[in-house]
N, C-alpha and C positions, 0 to 999 in steps of 0.2 A: 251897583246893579241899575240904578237910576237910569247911566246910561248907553245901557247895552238890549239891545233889543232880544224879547224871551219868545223864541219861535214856536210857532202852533206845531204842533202831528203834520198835519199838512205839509206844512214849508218844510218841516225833516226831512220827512218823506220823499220830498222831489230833490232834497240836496243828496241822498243818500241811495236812491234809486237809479238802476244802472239803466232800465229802460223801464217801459209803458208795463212789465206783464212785474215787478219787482215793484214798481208804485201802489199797483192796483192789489197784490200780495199783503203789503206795507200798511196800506187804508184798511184792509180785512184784518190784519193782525189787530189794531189799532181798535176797530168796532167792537170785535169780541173784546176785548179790555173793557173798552166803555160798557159795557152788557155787566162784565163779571164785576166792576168795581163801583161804588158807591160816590163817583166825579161829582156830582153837584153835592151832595153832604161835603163832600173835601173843601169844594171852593167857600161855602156858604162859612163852614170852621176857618178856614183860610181868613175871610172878610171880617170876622167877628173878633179875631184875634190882630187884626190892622197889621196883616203880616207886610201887606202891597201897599206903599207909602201913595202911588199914584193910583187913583181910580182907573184900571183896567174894567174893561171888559172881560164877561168869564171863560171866552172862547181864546182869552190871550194870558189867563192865568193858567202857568204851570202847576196843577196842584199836586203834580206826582214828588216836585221839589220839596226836600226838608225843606222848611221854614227857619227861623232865626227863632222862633218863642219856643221850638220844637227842640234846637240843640241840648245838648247836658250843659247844669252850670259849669262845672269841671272845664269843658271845653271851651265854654266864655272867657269863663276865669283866665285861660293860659293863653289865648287871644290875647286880653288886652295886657298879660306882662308881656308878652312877645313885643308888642305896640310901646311901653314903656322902654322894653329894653335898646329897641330898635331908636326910639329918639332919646333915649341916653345919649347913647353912641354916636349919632348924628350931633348932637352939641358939643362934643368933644374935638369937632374942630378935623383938620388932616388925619386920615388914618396913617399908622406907622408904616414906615417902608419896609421892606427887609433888606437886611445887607449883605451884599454879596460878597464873597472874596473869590477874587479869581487870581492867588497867587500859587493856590494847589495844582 
């Protein structure tokens, strides 16, 4: 994630908006969110739990994203055998071909 840029409401909004009266819809949906939900306790939990490796600004922290501290172990866990499995198998060199007969 390092390096991939995490887009504001904003910038969505104008990617996702077909013209001026869909933006301006877009930003009101957006507001009322901000009204109903508790965004700064989110980011503030966010920062305390050093979920954002780089110091962001809190207008450029997604706090609506699960977090990494937030997943189940469960799901950690099968992460990194999938990770193991996966450079198993890369150390093994050429994968096998299959072989064709084409005398049928």
């Amino acid at each position: 994630m390092d390096n991939e840029e995490v887009y504001t409401d904003e910038q969505l909004n104008e990617i996702i908006a077909r013209d001026e009266k869909e933006y301006d819809m877009f930003m009101t949906m957006d507001q009322d969110r901000y009204d109903s939900e508790d965004r700064m306790e989110r980011i503030k939990l966010i920062k305390q739990n050093k979920a954002h490796k780089r110091d962001l600004p809190d207008e450029k922290i997604n706090y609506r994203l699960i977090q990494e501290w937030e997943v189940p172990q469960w799901i950690r866990d099968s992460v990194v055998e999938d990770k193991e499995e996966d450079a198993l198998m890369a150390s093994l060199g050429k994968r096998k071909r299959n072989e064709v007969n084409y005398r049928e």
